[in-house]
SENU-622807 format. One line per 5 residues: their letters; for each residue y, z, x of C-alpha. Coordinates in steps of 0.1 Angstrom, whole numbers, plus 5000, padded with zeros to 4 digits. Each point is the difference from the previous one (the first is absolute). Layout:
a> Y,Z,X; ...
end
This chain:
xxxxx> 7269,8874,5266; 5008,4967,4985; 4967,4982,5016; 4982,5030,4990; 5011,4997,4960
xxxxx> 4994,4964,5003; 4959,5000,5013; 5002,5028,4971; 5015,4977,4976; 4979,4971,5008
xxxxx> 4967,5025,4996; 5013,5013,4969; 5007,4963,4983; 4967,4992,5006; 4985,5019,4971
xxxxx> 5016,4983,4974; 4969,4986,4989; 4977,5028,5004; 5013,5026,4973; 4975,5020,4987
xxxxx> 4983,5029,5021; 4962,5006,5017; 4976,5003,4975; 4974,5028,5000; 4968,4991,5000
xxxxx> 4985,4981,4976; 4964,5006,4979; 4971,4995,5027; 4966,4992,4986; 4980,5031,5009
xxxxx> 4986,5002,5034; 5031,4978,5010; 5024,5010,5024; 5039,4994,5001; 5013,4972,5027
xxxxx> 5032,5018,5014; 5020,4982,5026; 5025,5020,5024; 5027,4980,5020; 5007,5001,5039
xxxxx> 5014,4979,5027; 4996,4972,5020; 4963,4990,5008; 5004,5015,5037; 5019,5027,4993
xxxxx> 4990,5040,4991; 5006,5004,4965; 4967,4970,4989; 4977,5021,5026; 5003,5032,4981
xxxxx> 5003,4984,4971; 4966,4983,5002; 4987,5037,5016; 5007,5012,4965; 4981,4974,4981
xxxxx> 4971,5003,5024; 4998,5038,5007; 5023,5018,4966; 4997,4975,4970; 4957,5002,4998
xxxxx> 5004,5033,4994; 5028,5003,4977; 4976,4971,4978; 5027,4974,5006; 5000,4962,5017
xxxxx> 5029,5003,5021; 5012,4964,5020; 5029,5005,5025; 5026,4971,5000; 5022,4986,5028
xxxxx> 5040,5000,4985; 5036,4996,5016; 5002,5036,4999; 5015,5033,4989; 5022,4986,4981
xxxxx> 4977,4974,4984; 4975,5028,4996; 5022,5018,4973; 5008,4970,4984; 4959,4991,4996
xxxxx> 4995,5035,4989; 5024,4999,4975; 4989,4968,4985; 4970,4983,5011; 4970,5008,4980
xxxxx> 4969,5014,5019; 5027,5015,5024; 4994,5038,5000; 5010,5010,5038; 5023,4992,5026
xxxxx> 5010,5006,5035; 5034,5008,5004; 5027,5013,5026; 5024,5028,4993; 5029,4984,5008
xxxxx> 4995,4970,4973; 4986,5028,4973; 5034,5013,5006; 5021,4969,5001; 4989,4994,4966
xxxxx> 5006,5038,4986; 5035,4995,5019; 5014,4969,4983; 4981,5019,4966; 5024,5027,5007
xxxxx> 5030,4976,5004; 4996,4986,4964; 4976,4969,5014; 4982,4999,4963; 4970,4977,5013
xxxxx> 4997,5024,5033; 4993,5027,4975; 4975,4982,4979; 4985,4992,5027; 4991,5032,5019
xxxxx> 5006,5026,4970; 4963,4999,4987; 4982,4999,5044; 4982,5025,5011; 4990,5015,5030
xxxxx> 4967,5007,5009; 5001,5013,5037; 5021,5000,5027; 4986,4973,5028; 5010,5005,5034
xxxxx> 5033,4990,5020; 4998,4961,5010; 5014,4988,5031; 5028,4980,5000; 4998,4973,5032
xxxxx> 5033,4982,5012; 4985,4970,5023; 5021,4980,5022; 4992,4974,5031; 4985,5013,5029
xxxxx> 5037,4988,5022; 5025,5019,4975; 5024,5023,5008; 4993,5019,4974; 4979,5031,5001
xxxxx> 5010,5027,4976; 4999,4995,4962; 5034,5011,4995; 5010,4968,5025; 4992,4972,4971
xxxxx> 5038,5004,4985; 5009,4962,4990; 4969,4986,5020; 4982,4971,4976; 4973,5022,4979
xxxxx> 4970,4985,4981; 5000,5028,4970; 4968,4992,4987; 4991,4978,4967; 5018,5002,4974
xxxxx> 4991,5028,4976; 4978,5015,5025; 4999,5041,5010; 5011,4986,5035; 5029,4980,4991
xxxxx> 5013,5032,4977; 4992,5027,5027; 5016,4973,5031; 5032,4998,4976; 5002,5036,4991
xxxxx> 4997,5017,5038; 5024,4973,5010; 5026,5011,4973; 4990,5037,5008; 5005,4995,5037
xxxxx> 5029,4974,5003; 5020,5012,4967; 5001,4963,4993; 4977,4972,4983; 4979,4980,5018
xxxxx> 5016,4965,5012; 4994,4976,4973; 5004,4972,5025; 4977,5021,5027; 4976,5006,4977
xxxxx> 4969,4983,4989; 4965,5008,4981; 4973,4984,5012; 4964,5015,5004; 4995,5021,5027
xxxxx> 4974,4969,5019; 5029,4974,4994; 5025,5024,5012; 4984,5007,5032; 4995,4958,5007
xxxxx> 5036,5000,4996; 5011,5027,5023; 4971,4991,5028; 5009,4958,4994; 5032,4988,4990
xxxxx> 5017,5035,5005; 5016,4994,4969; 4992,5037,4992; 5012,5034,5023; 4982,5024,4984
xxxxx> 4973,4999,4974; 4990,5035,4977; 4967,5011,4993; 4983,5028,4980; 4970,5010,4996
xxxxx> 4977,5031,5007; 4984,4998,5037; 4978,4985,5012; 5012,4976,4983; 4977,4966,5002
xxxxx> 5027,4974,5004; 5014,5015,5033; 4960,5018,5010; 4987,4964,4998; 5027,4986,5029
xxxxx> 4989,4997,5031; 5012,5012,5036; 5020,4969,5006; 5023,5010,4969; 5014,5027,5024
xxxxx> 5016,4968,5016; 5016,4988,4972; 5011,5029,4978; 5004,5040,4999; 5010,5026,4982
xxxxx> 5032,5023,4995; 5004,5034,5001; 5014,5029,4979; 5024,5020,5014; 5003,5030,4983
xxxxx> 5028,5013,5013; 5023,4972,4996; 5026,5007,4971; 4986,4965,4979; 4962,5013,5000
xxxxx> 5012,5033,4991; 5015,4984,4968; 4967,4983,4991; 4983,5030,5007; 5016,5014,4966
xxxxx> 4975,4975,4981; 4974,4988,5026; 4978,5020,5018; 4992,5006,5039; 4967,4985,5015
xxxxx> 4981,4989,5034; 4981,4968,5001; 4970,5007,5022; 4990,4978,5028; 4966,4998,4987
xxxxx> 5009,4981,4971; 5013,4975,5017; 4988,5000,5037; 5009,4960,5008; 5040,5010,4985
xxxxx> 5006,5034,5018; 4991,5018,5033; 5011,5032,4984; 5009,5016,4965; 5029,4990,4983
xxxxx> 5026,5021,4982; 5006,4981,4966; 5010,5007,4961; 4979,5000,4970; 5006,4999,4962
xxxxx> 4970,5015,4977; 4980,4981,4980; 4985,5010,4969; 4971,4992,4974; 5017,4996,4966
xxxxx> 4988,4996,4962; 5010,4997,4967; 5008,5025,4976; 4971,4996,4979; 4997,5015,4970
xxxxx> 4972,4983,4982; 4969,5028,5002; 4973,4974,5010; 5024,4989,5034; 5009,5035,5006
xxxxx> 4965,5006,5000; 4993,4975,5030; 5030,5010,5019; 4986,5038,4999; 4967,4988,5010
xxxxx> 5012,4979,5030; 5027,5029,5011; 4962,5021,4998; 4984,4973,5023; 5030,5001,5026
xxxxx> 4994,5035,5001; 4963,5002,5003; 4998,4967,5025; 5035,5007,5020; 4974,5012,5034
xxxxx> 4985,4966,4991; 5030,4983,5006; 5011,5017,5028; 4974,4994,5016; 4991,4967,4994
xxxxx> 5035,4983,4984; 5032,4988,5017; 5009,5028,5027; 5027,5004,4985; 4979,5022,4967
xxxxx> 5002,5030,5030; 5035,5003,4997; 5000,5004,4963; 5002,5034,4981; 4987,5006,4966
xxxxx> 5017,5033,4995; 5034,4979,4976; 5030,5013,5014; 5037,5002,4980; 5013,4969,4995
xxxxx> 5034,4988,4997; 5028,5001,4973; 4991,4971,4972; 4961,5001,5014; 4971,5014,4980
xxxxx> 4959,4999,5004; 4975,4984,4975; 4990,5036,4983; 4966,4986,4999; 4995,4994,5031
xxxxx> 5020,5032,5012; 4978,5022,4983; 4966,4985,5018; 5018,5000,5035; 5012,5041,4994
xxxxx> 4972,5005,4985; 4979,4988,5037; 5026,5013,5024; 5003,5035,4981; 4961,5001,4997
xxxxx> 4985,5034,5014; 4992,4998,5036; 5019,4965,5005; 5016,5006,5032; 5026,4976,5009
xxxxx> 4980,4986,5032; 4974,4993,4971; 5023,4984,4979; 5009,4979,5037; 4964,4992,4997
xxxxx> 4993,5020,5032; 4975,5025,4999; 4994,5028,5029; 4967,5008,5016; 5002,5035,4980
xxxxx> 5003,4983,4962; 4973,4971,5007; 4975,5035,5015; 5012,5015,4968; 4998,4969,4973
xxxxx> 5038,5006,4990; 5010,4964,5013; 5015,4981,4966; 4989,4971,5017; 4966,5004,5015
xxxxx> 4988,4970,4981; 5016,4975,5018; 4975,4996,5027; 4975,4991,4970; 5031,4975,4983
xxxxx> 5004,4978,5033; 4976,4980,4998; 5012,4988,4966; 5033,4998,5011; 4992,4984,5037
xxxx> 5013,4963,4986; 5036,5012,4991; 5030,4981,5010; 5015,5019,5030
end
């Protein structure tokens, strides 16, 4: 818990010299529109892919230039929402939204200014979390990596809070300080696969996730991953915060000859809590968009847009939606004859025959969309 207040503490004492909030939006000369930015990950991870599917398929219709930007991270992301100008989205996992609420609730005065005025927008998806070790280690099993040398992820990155956190949840103790190091996930694997100065390195991200896709059959020589055991009395204390998942074969066919049981955190699209009428304004419109262009994105975004679900489930204790946004997304998912396979952006043969498909258009919308990022 002590390394975990510490990355926290070394987030939070960065903002000392960003002290005033996002800004709404400011006068545009008429015909203009608004240049929003929403925050992701690393440049090969998930969280920039369906951030740039947003700007490309979402943001044209909501009226709004949206650019995705590369970061550290979830928790970099709230920071940047929370003070960088232009900032109006962010990517972020559960786990971190929830570290900061947590230390909030513990009297941490600059946790709570930081996340009392987020918002979520919608539920993502569970994200995989990978545990890679050398191809020659005894270890097999993620509940094996007890005291072994861990690279956490970089500092004030989603990773290195969610590696920390399902250590602590699994071990009941912190993270070796002297064990422990936070280097990017590409100089963490040179170290593990070279000098072996590194046993195991953590990775998150939603699958297939480009970094490890990209790798070629040899890699199966050097490295591989761990697997979740369920069962065992350490996962089925991180199972109280993290969630259960499979990573498939097919996403990563030169890593593994079959699927893999794993654990996932869930990631989330967050905002602001706007309250200028000109902003809210946009953020309706682009919640309208997502809506309207969600079959687009399915179909033609990141694969991971399938496992996505519009319909805004309860959230936690301390989390709220963007009521601006909520209403828009309710508003689609409650709309007469919006089934939920509909809403999954999967039509059957009796709706196309019938013209009751919500998203029928998105054979006519690919070829605009046929250039997006995947």
């Amino acid at each position: 818990m002590k390394t975990l207040m510490l990355l926290l503490a070394m987030l939070l004492a960065s903002q000392a010299e960003a002290a005033r909030p996002s800004s709404g939006v400011p006068p545009l000369p008429a015909g203009a529109s608004p240049e929003f930015k929403i925050v992701t990950a690393s440049e090969r991870g998930t969280y920039i892919v369906l951030g740039r599917d947003l700007a490309t398929t979402v943001a044209p219709g909501a009226g709004i230039d949206l650019e995705a930007l590369p970061s550290a991270g979830s928790a970099e992301n709230v920071r940047r929402l929370r003070f960088e100008p232009g900032v109006k989205f962010a990517i972020v996992q559960s786990d971190v939204y929830q570290a900061f609420l947590d230390q909030a609730a513990a009297g941490n005065k600059d946790a709570a200014t930081m996340i009392r005025p987020l918002r979520v927008i919608v539920p993502l998806y569970n994200e995989e979390t990978y545990f890679v070790v050398r191809a020659d280690s005894p270890l097999n099993f993620i509940h094996e990596i007890k005291d072994a040398r861990i690279n956490a992820g970089p500092v004030g990155s989603g990773t290195a809070l969610t590696t920390l956190t399902l250590y602590q949840s699994m071990f009941r103790v912190p993270l070796p300080n002297l064990k422990t190091t936070y280097l990017t996930n590409e100089d963490a694997l040179l170290k593990l696969t070279g000098d072996r100065s590194v046993d195991v390195v953590a990775i998150v991200g939603g699958q297939p996730m480009k970094l490890l896709a990209d790798m070629k059959p040899e890699a199966r020589e050097l490295i591989k991953l761990l697997r979740f055991d369920p069962d065992h009395p350490a996962s089925k204390e991180a199972l109280k915060t993290y969630y259960p998942a499979v990573v498939r074969k097919t996403s990563y066919p030169n890593l593994l000859t079959d699927d893999l049981p794993a654990i996932a955190v869930k990631a989330f699209l967050v905002t602001y809590d706007y309250n200028l009428k000109q902003t809210a304004q946009y953020m309706s419109r682009f919640a309208r968009s997502l809506c309207q262009n969600f079959g687009a994105l399915q179909m033609t975004g990141h694969p991971k847009w399938k496992d996505v679900d519009l319909s805004l489930p309860e959230l936690g204790e301390g989390w709220s939606y963007y009521p601006a946004t909520a209403r828009e997304l309710r508003s689609c998912s409650n709309a007469p004859g919006a089934s939920q396979a509909q809403m999954k952006g999967v039509c059957s043969p009796q709706e196309q025959v019938l013209c009751l498909c919500r998203h029928q258009s998105v054979t006519q919308a690919e070829p605009r969309n046929a250039g997006a990022t995947r």
